[in-house]
C-alpha positions, 0 to 999 in steps of 0.5 A: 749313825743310822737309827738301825745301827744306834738300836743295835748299839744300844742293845749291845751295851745293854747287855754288857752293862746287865753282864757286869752287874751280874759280875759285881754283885757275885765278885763283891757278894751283895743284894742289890747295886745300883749306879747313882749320878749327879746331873744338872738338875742339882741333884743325885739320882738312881739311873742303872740298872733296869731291875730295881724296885721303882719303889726304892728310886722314888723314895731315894729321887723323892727324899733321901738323895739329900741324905746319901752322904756316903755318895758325897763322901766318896766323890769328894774324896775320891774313895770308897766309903761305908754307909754310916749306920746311925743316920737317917739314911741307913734306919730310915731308907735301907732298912726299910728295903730289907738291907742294913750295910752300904757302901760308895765307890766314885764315878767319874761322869755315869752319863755326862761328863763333868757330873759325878756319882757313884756305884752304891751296893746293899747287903743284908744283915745276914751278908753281913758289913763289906770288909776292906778287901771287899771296899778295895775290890768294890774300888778297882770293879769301879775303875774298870766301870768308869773306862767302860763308860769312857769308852762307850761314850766316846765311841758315839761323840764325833770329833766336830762335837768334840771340838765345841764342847771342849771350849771353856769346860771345867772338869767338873760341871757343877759347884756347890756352895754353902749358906756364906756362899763359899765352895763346898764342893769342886773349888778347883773345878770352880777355878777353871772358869773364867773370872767374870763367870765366877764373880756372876755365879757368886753374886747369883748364889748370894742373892738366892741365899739372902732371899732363902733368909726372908722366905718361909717356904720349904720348896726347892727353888730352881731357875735357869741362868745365861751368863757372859764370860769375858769374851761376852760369850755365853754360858747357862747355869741352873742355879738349885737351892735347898733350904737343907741338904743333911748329906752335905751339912746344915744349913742352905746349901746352892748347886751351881750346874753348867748344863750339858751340851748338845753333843753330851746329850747326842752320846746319851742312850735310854740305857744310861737312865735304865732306872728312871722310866719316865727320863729313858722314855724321853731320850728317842725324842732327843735323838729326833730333834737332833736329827729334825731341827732344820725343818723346825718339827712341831711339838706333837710330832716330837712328843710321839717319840716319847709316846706322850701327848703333847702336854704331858711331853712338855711338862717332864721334857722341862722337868728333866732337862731344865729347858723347853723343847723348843728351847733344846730344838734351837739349841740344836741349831746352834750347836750345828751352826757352831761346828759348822762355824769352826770347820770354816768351809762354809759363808754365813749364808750357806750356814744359816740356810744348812742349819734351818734359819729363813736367812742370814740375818735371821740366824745372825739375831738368834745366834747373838740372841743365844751366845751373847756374840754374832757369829763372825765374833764367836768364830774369831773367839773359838778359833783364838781359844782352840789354838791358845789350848793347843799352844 
């Protein structure tokens, strides 16, 4: 799609997106209501709409998203859920805003899929607390919100990106693990991936758990993880831990999230993180280093997309995406080379070339540096796996 054609786009769903939240909070009768996703910086954030008070997502992104246990709730039970009233939450983050009633409804995936969230609305004391017809409205308003987003996101996901990403993807994408270092969260999920990845993931979390024990500090500690599965191809994790996470209980709590693709990314727009200024603001630069990354363009080229300087651009790009631009650009590379791999029309040499690298034993090193296997190996391994799903 062309940069004018993906403008246009954008635009279009800008607006439907601004329609149905008019229609929402007139349906459902509420102040304020706002789209909340988990992602792969292990945690929850507030990303639509566009009108809301910066400083109500600051105070929400800063504190008290550990504290949102109705959003939780509501995921992990698949149903709407009042905002309890006695908790930190609701006195300490509602009431300061002006509201005294919430209430949860379950996404499927707001921005990528395999990330959950929910929609969350607000009303004041005067509207008064949301009845069980207006729970059950706020459920099927959800359901027609979750097929807009599936669609929409389809609609931008070309069927070769489709194909790469589908290997070994769980439905969900991220785990979470308590202080014994059992699944808190999303066990079945968990059991979708493969058995060697598993048993890494959980000698990982138990290592950040026993080294949380004999520190003293209160920091989030996070870290970005490659782990083989059986076949030695790789797959990265960000591993979060926190030291408390009252939404989901006491005690230290680990989120294990599988990092988006770069198709997950291509079908990202600006308007998915509408109320996250400095995220939205980074999504042009995705977009041109999907675009650019066989010519391999320098930093401060990629950084004026985002209007930033070269600095400040790589600090919020690693902040926000758990990786280097440099780290994304050769990502890129590898996912090209990956599709160009499975469609089996091309040799090695004429991929390495296509895809930027000096030559072919130069994308050779960098794939295997990358994926854990040479490219002739993961072909032979996508290819079994692709035809052994279909089967």
């Amino acid at each position: 799609m062309s940069p004018t054609a993906q403008l246009s786009s954008s635009r279009t769903e800008s607006s439907s997106s601004r329609q149905n939240w008019t229609s929402l909070i007139r349906e459902i009768e509420a102040t304020q209501a706002v789209v909340i996703s988990s992602g792969p910086r292990g945690r929850l954030q507030i990303v639509q709409p566009q009108k809301v008070s910066d400083a109500l997502v600051r105070a929400y992104d800063r504190e008290f998203q550990t504290e949102d246990q109705a959003s939780w709730r509501a995921i992990a039970d698949q149903n709407v859920a009042r905002v309890a009233r006695g908790g930190r939450y609701a006195q300490d983050f509602l009431r300061d805003f002006g509201f005294a009633h919430a209430a949860a409804a379950p996404l499927a995936g707001p921005v990528f899929p395999g990330y959950p969230g929910s929609i969350q609305l607000f009303r004041t004391a005067e509207q008064g607390d949301f009845s069980d017809v207006d729970l059950r409205r706020l459920g099927e308003a959800v359901t027609r919100f979750d097929e807009m987003t599936t669609s929409a996101r389809e609609s931008r996901t070309t069927v070769s990106d489709a194909g790469v990403a589908a290997l070994k993807r769980p439905s969900v994408s991220e785990f979470i693990f308590d202080g014994k270092a059992e699944v808190r969260l999303f066990q079945s999920s968990f059991d979708e991936l493969d058995e060697r990845i598993r048993q890494q993931i959980i000698a990982q979390v138990r290592q950040r758990i026993s080294r949380l024990e004999s520190q003293s500090a209160d920091a989030t500690d996070w870290s970005r993880v490659s782990l083989p599965d059986s076949d030695g191809d790789h797959l990265a994790f960000n591993f979060v831990v926190y030291r408390e996470y009252p939404a989901l209980g006491s005690g230290p709590f680990v989120f294990v999230c599988l990092l988006p693709t770069v198709s997950d990314w291509s079908a990202v727009r600006a308007s998915d993180f509408q109320a996250d200024d400095e995220l939205s603001r980074l999504v042009p630069s995705i977009k041109f280093m999907q675009q650019e990354f066989q010519r391999g363009p320098a930093l401060t080229e990629i950084s004026k997309a985002a209007h930033l300087s070269p600095f400040h651009f790589h600090r919020q790009f690693a902040e926000h995406l758990g990786l280097t631009p440099k780290h994304f650009l050769m990502e890129c590379q590898i996912h090209e080379c990956k599709k160009q791999l499975l469609a089996r029309q091309k040799d090695l040499a004429k991929i390495a070339s296509d895809c930027g690298f000096a030559h072919q034993s130069h994308f050779t090193s960098r794939f295997k540096q990358i994926t854990g296997l040479t490219p002739t190996r993961w072909r032979r391994m996508a290819i079994r796996r692709t035809e052994s799903a279909k089967a």
